[in-house]
C-alpha positions as CSV (number, residue, x, y, z in Angstrom):
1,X,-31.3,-7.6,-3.3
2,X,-29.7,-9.1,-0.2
3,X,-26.7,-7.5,-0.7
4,X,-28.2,-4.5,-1.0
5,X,-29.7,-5.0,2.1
6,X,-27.0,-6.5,4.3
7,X,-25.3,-3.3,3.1
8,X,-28.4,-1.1,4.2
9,X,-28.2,-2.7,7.5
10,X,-23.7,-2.6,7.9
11,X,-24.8,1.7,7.1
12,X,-27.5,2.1,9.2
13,X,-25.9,0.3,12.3
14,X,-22.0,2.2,11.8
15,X,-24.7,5.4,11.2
16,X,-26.2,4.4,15.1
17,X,-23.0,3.6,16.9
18,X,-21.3,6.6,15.3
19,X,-24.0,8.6,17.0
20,X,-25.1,7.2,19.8
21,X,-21.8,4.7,20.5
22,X,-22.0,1.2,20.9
23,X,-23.8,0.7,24.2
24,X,-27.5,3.1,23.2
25,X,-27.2,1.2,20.2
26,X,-30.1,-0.9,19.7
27,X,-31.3,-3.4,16.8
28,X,-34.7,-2.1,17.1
29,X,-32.6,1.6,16.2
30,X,-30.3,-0.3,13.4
31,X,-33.8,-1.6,12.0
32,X,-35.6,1.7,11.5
33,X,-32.2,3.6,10.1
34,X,-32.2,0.7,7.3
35,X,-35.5,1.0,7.3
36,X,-36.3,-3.1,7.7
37,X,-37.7,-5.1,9.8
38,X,-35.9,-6.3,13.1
39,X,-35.8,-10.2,12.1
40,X,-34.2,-9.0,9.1
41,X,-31.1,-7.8,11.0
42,X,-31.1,-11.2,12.6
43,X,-30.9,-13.1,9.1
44,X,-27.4,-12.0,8.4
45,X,-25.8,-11.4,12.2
46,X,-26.6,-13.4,14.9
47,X,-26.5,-10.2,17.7
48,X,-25.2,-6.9,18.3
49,X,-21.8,-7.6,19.2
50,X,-21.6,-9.5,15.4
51,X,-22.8,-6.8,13.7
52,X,-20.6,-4.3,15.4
53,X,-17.7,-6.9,15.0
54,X,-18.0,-6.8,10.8
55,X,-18.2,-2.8,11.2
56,X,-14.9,-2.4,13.0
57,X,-13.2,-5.1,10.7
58,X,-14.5,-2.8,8.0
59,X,-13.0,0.3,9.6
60,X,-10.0,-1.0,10.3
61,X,-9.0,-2.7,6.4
62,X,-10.2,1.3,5.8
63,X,-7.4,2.9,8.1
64,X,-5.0,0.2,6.7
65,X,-6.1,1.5,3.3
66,X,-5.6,5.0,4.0
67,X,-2.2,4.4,5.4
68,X,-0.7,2.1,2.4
69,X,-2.1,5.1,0.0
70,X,0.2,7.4,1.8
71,X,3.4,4.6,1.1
72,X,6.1,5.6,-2.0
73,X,8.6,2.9,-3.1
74,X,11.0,5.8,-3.5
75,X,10.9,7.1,-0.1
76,X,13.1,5.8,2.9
77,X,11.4,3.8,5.5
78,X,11.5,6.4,8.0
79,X,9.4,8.7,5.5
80,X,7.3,6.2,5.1
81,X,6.7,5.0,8.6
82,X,6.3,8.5,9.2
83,X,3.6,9.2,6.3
84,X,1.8,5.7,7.5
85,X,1.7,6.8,11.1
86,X,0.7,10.2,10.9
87,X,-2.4,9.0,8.2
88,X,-3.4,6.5,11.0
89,X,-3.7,9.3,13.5
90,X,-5.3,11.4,11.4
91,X,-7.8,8.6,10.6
92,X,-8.6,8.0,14.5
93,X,-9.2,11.8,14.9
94,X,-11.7,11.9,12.0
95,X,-13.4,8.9,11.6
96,X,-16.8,9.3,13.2
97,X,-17.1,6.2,14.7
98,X,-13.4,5.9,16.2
99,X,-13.9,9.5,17.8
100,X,-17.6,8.1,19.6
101,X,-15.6,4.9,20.4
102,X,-12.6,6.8,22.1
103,X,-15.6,9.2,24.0
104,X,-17.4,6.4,24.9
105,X,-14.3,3.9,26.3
106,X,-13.1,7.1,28.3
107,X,-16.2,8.1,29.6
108,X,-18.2,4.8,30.6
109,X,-15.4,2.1,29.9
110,X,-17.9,-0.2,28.0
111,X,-16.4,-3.5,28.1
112,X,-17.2,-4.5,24.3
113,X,-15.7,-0.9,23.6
114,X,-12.4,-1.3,25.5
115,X,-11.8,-4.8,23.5
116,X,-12.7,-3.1,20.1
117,X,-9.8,0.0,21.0
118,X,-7.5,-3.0,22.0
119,X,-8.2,-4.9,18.7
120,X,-7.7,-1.1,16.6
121,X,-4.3,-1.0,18.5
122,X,-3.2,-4.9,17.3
123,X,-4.1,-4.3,14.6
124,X,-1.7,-0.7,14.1
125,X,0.9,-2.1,15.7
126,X,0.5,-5.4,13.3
127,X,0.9,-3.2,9.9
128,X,3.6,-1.2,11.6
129,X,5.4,-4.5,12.3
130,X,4.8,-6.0,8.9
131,X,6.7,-2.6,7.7
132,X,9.3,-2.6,10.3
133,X,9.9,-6.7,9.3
134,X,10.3,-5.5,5.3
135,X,12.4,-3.2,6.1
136,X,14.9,-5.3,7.8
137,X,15.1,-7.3,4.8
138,X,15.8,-5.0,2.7
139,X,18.4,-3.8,5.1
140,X,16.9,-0.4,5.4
141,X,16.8,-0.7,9.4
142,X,19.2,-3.0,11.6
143,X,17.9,-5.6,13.5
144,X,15.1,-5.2,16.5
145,X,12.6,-6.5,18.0
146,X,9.8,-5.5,15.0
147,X,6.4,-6.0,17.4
148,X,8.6,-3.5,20.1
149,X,9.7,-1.1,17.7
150,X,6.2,-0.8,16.0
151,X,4.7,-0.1,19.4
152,X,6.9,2.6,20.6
153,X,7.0,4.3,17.3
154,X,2.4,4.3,17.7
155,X,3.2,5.5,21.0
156,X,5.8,8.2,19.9
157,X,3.1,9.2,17.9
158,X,0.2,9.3,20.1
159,X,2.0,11.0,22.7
160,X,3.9,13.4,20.4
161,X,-0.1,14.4,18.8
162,X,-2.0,14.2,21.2
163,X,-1.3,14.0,24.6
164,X,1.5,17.1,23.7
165,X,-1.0,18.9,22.6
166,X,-3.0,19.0,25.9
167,X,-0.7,21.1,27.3
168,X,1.2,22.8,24.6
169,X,0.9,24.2,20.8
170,X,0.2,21.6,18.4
171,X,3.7,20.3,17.1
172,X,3.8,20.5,13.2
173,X,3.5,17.1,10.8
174,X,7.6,17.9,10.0
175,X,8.3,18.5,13.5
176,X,7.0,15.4,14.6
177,X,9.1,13.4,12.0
178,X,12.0,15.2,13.1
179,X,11.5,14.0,16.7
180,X,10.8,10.4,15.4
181,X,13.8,10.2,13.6
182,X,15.9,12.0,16.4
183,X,14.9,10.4,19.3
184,X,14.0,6.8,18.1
185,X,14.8,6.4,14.1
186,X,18.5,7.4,13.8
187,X,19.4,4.3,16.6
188,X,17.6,2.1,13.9
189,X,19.7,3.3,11.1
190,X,22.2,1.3,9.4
């Protein structure tokens, strides 16, 4: 029964900050969603920022998830980096919480906000690196600076889906690999 409602409470609360972001968030709005009492919020997190905390650790185990579900042994690296990018993106756009938490760190810079994007980012560019390191191994890719590489290939991709697209048409899934691999990939290649 107390799983069932530290669950109740972990839904209701990414339910509230997925609508109404993290700041307009309130326990007392968590409590009634999971339809408990206030103190009972408090008997499994200690505040807000814990609660929010164990929801973004969630979320981001979740993106990590999506992304290794996308990986094949028996494509290259590149493909794969490629897949595991592009499913990362995709998971940023459409997850309901990471699109409030974007709005909200753009439009009213919430401190608690700004740290979470920062920890989403770390935590990309971490699994990129872990990829970027086994590849090396397996002498799939030459040697570089794996923490670098992992950040300029999430930027690649940020800027190649969405900044690009402020200004231009969208560029397709195949045409951002191609770029990838021209402009970055191919000067890894053994």
């Amino acid at each position: 029964m107390a799983i069932d409602r530290r669950q109740s409470i972990i839904q209701a609360a990414t339910k509230s900050f997925s609508l109404f972001g993290y700041k307009a968030t309130t326990m007392d709005q968590v409590a009634k969603l999971a339809n408990v009492g206030k103190g009972t919020i408090y008997t499994f997190f200690k505040n807000k920022e814990e609660l929010f905390d164990e929801i973004v650790s969630s979320m981001i185990m979740e993106m990590k998830e999506a992304a290794d579900q996308v990986m094949d042994r028996d494509r290259s690296f590149f493909e794969n980096a490629h897949q595991a990018l592009y499913c990362i993106l995709e998971f940023r756009k459409q997850h309901q919480l990471m699109i409030k938490l974007t709005q909200e760190e753009k439009e009213m810079g919430t401190p608690a906000v700004q740290e979470v994007m920062e920890r989403v980012e770390i935590a990309i560019v971490s699994y990129i690196k872990q990829k970027i390191e086994a590849a090396i191994q397996k002498g799939e890719i030459r040697e570089c600076d794996p923490e670098i590489t992992a950040f300029l290939l999430i930027k690649m991709y940020i800027a190649l889906v969405s900044d690009w697209e402020k200004r231009h048409e969208p560029l397709s899934k195949e045409m951002i690999a191609q770029l990838i691999e021209f402009y970055l990939l191919r000067g890894l290649s053994m």
